[in-house]
Each structure stands twice: as C-alpha cells, then as structure tokens.
N, C-alpha and C positions, 0 to 999 in steps of 0.2 A: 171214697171207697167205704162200706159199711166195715166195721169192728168187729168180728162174731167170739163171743164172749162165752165162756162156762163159767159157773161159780159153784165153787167147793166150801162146804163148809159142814160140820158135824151139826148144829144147832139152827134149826127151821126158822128164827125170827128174822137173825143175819142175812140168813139166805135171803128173806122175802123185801127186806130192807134194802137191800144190795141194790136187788131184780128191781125194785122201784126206784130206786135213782140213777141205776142206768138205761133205764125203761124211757129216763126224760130226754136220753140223746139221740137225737135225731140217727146220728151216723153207727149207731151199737147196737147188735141184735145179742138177746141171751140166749144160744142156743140149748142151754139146758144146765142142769145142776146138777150135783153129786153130793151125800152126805157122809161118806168118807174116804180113806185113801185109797179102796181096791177100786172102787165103783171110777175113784177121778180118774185111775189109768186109762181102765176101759170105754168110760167116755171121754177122755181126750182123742182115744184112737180110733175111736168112733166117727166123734164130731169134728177134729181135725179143727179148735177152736183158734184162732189167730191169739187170745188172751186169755189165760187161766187167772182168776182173784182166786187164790191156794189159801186155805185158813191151815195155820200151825198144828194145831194140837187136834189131834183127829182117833178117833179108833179103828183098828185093823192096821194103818200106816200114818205117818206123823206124815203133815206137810212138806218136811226135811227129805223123807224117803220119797216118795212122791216124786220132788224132783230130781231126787239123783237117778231115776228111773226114763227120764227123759230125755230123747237127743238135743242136747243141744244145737246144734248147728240147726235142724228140720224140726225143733217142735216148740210150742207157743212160746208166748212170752209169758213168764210167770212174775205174778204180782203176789207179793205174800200178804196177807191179811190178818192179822192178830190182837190181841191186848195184851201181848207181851214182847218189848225191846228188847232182850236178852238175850233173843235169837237171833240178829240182824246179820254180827260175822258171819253165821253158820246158812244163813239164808241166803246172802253174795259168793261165799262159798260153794254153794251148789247153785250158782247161774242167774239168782235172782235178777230179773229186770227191775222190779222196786219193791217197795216195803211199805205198808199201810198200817198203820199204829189204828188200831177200836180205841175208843167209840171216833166217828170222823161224820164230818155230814158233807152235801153236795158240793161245796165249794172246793172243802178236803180232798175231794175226789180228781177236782180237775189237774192237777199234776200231774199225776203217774198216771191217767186217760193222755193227757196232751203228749206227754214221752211216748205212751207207747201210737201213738198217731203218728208221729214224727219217725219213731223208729219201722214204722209198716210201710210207710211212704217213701220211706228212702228204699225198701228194699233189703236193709240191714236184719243179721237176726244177732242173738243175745251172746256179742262177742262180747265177755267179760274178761278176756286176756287183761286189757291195762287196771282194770279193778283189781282182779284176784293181784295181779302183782305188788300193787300198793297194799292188799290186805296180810299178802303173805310176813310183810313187814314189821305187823303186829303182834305182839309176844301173844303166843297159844292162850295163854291165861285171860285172854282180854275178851270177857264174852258180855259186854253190853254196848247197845247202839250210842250211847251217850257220852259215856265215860271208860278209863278203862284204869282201875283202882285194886291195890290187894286192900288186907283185913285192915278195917278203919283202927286208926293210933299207930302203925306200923307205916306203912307209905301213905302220901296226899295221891289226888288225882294227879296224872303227869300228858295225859293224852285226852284229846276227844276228835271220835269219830264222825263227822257231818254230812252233808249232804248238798254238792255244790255243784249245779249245773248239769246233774244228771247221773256225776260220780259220786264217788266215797272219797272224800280227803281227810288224811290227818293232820289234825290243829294239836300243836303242844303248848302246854297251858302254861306257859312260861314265856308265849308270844302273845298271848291275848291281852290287852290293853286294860278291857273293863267288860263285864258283864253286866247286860242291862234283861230286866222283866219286861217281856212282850206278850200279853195275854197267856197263851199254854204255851208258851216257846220262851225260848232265852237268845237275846242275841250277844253273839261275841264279835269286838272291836280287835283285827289284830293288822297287822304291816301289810298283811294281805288281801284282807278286803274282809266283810263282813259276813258271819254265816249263822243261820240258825237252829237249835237245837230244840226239840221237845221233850222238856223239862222243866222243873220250877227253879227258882233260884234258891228260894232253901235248899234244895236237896244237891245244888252244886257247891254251896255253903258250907254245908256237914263235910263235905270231899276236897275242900281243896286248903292248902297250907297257909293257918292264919301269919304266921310270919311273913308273908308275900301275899297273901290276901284277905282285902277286909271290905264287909257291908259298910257304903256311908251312907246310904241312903236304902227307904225302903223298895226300892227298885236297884237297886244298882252295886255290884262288887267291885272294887278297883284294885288293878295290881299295884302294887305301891313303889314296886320298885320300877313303874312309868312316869311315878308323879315326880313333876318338876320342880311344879311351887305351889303354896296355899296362903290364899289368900281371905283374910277375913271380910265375911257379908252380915247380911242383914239377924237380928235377932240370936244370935250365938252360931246362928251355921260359916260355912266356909264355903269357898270358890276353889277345888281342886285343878290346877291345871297339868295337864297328861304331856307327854313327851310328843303327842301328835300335833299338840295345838286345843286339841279339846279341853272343853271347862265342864265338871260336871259338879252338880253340886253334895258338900255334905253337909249331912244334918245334923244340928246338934243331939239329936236323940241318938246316936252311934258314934260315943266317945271314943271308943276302942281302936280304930283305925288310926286317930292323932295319936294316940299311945304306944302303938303299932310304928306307926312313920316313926314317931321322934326315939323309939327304941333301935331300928333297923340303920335311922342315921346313927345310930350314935356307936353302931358297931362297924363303919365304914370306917 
C-alpha cells in the first residue's frame, strides 16, 4: 500500500530535505506541505494524510496544539520532528506515534517509516492508552526525553526514558549496569536487556551520582555498586568484572573510580 505523507514544518530547507528522502521510497507519496500550525490543520482535513512529520516549534500554533486538535482514533499518524528532546513527554502526551530528533539522515528515517508501515498494515490507529499509562507514572517535573533530573548539586539523575520496541519504557538508573558511548547514542546494560539513548556520555556524566557512578574508560561509565571484582591488566589499567559476568575495561587514565570503589566498600 502506498504512505500518503504531509510534512509540516515552519522552515523551507527541512521541508525540501524531508520531501527528498522520502521522495526515495518507493511505497510514500508527499502529498503536500504546510508551513505552519493553522495551514497543517487544514490540510490534514484536506489531504486526509495516512502520516503527518509535525515539526515542534511553529508560528500561529506549536506542533503540541496541532495535535491536540486531532482525532485520535480517525486521524494520521503523527511523527514529531524537532531539534529539541525536551518535548518528548509532552509529544506522547498528546498521541504521538514517534519522535524524530534534527539533524537525522536516510537511514535515521527508516524507523519510525517502518513503525508506522507496520501500524497502517495491521489496520491499527494511534492507540497510546498503554503509553500514556506508563507516562502518566512520571513525576510532572520530568520534561526531557533522556533523563529526568532537578537543579544539578541537589538530586542525581534517577530515571531515563527510552525507546523500546515501539514504546516508551522507564529504566531507573540504579538498574543500569554500565553505560557505554555508541557513536550519537549511549547504550545502557541493565537485567533487562539493552536500550539506547540519544546523547553523549559526558552529558549523562555531569547527571549522574559519582558515588555510584564513575567514567573508567573513555567510552564507558560503570555503576560500582555492580562491580564484583578488579582485576589488574596490562600497563596500569584493570579488568572490571560486573555482577553480569561482563569484563569491561579501566583505564588507568581515570583513577577516580578506584578511589570511588575502595571509598564505597569501605562504607559497607
């Protein structure tokens, strides 16, 4: 079945960028565009698009109103498109089928195109009943896709929001084993299986409690209170081994995590 696609966006570059990578799939027609909120209602009810790519931050109406303007049950799937994760609660909140983080390129895309393929094919439309429930779980104050933290020096990070399988799960950062650098994404090792996050690891670094957690490696944060044993390697680094079984390595250029460990046992 073809895709029939509108894409909303205040800014003419996006837009024509868009229009060209999904211009490459066979199965997606753009039936037209909009350059802000009033224009997207009216050609949503126009065009009757199977897919809206909704950009946030717009004039006349934000992306946010936009959709709350919309039947859920009888009207598109909306995909939010932004360069800002801050909105993400507020974007599932009001029905969102997925969330598109700028800048993103072709490959970026194939996701939330194959979700919503899947979801048109089944028939289904944007029942977020078991999302909004899991989100409703979230204290009000929690408004970024990543993390969800008060003023730094007063609380560490204690939650992060993900993206698993099509839903939104909450990971509490007190299960998470180790965080490891994967290109623009961060992945987290916890009892539950693995998920990734778009972010850097510095910036989950700045956020989370170095007493329970420390960089040993330039890629890599370990929770310390998963570490079993350490065992010394080659050239001053060490063989961390995790409560999982995993070995990961630290380096001796990040002393502070042994200082860390042997201060955390020595308050056991």
């Amino acid at each position: 079945m073809t895709m029939r696609v509108l894409i909303v966006d205040d800014e003419p570059t996006p837009r024509e960028r868009l229009r060209r990578l999904l211009d490459a799939e066979s199965d997606v027609e753009v039936v037209g565009d909009a350059e802000d909120g009033r224009d997207a209602i009216e050609a949503i009810a126009e065009l009757r698009p199977d897919v809206v790519f909704l950009d946030i931050q717009m004039p006349e109406l934000s992306g946010l109103e936009v959709a709350r303007q919309i039947d859920e049950a009888r009207g598109p799937l909306i995909i939010f498109v932004t360069a800002y994760d801050q909105y993400a609660i507020e974007a599932f909140e009001v029905h969102a089928f997925d969330y598109l983080l700028k800048p993103f390129d072709a490959a970026r895309l194939q996701a939330p195109l194959r979700r919503a393929r899947q979801r048109l094919a089944s028939g289904e439309r944007t029942d977020m009943a078991s999302m909004q429930a899991l989100l409703r779980q979230i204290e009000a104050t929690q408004r970024e896709l990543s993390e969800m933290v008060a003023a730094p020096g007063k609380t560490f990070l204690e939650r992060v929001l993900v993206r698993f399988d099509g839903r939104a799960v909450s990971v509490k950062v007190a299960e998470v084993e180790r965080f490891e650098a994967q290109g623009n994404y961060v992945r987290l090792y916890t009892p539950r299986g693995e998920f990734e996050v778009r972010e850097t690891l510095s910036k989950f670094e700045a956020k989370l409690d170095p007493k329970h957690f420390q960089r040993i490696h330039r890629k890599t944060i370990v929770n310390l209170d998963a570490v079993k044993e350490v065992q010394t390697w080659f050239s001053g680094d060490h063989i961390m081994i995790l409560r999982s079984g995993a070995k990961v390595r630290h380096s001796r250029y990040y002393r502070q995590a042994l200082r860390a460990l042997g201060a955390a046992e020595g308050d056991e």
